[in-house]
N, C-alpha and C positions, 0 to 999 in steps of 0.2 A: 559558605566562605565568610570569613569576619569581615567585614568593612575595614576601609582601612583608614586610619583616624589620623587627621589635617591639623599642623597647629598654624596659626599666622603670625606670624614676628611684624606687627603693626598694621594700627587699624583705619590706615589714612584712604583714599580714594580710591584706590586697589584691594587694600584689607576688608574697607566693606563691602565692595559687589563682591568678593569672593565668601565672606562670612553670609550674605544671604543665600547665594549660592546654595552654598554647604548646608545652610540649615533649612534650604526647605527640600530641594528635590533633586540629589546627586545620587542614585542609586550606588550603593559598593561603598561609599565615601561617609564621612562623617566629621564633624566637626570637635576637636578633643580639645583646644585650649586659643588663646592669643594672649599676646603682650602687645601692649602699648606705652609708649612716652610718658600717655596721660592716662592715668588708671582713671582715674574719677570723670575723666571724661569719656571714655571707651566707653566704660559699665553703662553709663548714661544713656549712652547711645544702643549698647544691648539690650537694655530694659526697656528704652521706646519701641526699640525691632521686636521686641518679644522672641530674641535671639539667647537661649540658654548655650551658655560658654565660660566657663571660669577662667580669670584674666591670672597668669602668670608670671615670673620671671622666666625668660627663653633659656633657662639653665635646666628648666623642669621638663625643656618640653621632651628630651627622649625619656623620660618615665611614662609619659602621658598620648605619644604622637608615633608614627610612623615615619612618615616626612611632612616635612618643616619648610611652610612657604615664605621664601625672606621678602617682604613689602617694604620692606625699612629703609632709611637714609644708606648711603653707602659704607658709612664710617661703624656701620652696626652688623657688618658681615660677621664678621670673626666671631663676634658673641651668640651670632645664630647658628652658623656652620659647624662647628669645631664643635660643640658637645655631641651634634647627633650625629656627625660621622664618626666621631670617637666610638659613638655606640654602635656603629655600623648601620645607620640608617638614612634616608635620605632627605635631600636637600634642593626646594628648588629656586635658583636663584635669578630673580631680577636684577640687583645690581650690578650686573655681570660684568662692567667697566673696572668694578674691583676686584676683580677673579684674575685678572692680567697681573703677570708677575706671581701669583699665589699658587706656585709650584707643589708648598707644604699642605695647600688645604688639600689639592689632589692627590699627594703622595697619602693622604693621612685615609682618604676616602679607598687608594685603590688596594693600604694595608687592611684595612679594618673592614671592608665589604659593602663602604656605602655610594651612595652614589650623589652627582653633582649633576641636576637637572637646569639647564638654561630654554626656559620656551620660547617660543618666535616672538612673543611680545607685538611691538610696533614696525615689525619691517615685514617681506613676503620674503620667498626663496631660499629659507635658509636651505630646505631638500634640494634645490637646484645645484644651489653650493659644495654642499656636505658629497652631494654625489658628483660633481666634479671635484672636488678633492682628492677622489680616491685615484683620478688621471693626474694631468701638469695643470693648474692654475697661474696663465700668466701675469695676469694682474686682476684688483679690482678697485674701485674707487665707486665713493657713496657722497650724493650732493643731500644736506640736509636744509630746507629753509621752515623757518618757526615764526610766529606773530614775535618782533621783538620783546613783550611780555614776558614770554617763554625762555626766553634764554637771559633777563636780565638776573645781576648778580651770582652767572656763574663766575668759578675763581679765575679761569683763565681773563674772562672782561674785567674783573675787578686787578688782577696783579697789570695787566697791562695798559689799565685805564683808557677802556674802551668803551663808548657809549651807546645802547641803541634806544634810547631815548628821543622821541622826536624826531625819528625819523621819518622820509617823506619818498626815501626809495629804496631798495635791498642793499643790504651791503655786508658784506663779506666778513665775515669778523673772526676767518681761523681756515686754514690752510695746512694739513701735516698729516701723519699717521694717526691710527686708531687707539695706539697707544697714551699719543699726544693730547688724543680729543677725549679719552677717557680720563684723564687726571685733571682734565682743566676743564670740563663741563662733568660732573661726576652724576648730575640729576636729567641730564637732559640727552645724551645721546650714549645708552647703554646698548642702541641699537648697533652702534660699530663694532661695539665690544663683540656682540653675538655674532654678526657679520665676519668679524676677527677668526675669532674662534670657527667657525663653521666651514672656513677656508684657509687662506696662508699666511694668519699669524696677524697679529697687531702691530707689527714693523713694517711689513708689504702692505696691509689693506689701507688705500686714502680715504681721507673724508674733506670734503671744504662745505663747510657751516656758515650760514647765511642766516641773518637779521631781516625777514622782510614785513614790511608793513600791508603786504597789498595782501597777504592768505593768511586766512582765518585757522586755515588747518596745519599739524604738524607736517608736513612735506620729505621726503627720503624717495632718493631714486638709486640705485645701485647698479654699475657699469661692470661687467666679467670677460674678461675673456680667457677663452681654456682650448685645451685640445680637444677636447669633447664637447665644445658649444661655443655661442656667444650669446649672452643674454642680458638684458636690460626689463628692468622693472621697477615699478613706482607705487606709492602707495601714497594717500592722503589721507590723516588720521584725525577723528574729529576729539579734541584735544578734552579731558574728563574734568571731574573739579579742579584738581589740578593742574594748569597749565603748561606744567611740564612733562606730561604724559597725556599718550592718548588715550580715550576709552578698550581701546580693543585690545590693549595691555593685559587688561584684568578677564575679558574673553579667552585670551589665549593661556592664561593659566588654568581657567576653569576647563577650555577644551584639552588641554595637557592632564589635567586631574582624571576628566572624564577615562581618555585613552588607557589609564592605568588597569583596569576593568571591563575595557569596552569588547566584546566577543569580537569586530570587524574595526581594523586599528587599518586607515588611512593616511600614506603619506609615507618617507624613509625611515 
């Protein structure tokens, strides 16, 4: 059976554990292209990994890829999604706070045969979720707290001129729906989004987003209740180069890639 060939749409702190990944030991999988931002800096950094990958524009990548992992800023969807599902291939996406509302990219994916992959990323339960879905989902709500580093200069603290600078105890800095918390934190809690998605919609699921100084790590607990269970779960994520994401981000795509191929596929 052929492998099936990975392109990366960005090669920032997720692009690259997932490009080492790929290019040393993924059985089934392979590594066919990536685009970045900064070409001369990406290549740079291939050539010291002694990572063979030709850098692209993400217009190439269904000549060159199967499916298409987006790592990119959120504003950089459309240019990754919409070619390869045009071509009928797949797509998997991390920014998935921008998938809300984007009716057309799924209508586009379920004409043309391809598909739109969201993995668990930084939360737990989405299978708890997804299979209480298929009963009554009465409510859920997800508490997030982040080292304020983490969340400084998202747009919602910038348009409302909120500070967490200097602070010396947690504080609350967003209170609303999923849909709310995905357009005004667009890099920092895409875990609601998939939350959203994985149950009853980005208008019902809540989140309240918390600025603390006292945890080092990203912080998510999520509260459910259904006809089929009650359940609560947490998770502390030890935060990657990037401060806005945790490490187990770019695990969970890698274990998601793996699954494609895997003879014994655990989980919903």
């Amino acid at each position: 059976m052929a492998p099936i060939r990975v392109a990366i749409g960005g090669l920032g702190a997720i692009g690259r554990v997932l490009a080492r990944a790929l290019a040393s030991d993924m059985p089934g999988l392979e590594l066919a292209c990536a685009a970045a931002g900064n070409a001369a800096k990406a290549r740079a950094w291939l050539d010291d990994e002694g990572i063979v990958c030709p850098l692209v524009e993400v217009e190439e990548f269904p000549t060159r890829a199967d499916i298409a992992v987006e790592c990119a800023p959120a504003a950089l969807l459309e240019r990754i999604c919409r070619p390869m599902l045009a071509a009928g291939k797949d797509v998997m996406v991390l920014s998935c706070g921008a998938l809300l509302g984007r009716t057309d990219l799924i209508d586009l994916a379920r004409k043309s045969g391809g598909h739109i992959m969201v993995p668990t990323g930084a939360l737990l339960g989405l299978d708890a979720v997804t299979a209480a879905a298929q009963g009554a989902i009465h409510s859920v709500r997800m508490t997030t707290r982040k080292p304020p580093h983490g969340l400084a200069g998202a747009p919602y603290l910038v348009r409302n001129n909120i500070s967490v600078t200097g602070l010396n105890e947690a504080k609350r800095v967003f209170s609303g729906s999923a849909r709310e918390a995905a357009a005004g934190f667009p890099a920092n809690v895409n875990v609601a989004a998939a939350l959203s998605l994985a149950g009853i919609g980005p208008d019902r699921t809540m989140i309240d987003i918390w600025a603390d100084p006292q945890v080092t790590r990203n912080c998510h607990t999520i509260e459910v209740e259904a006809d089929s269970a009650r359940f609560s779960l947490s998770i502390e994520n030890v935060p990657s180069q990037n401060p806005k994401t945790g490490k187990i981000v770019a695990l969970s795509v890698i274990a998601a890639l793996r699954k494609l191929r895997a003879p014994l596929r655990v989980g919903t």
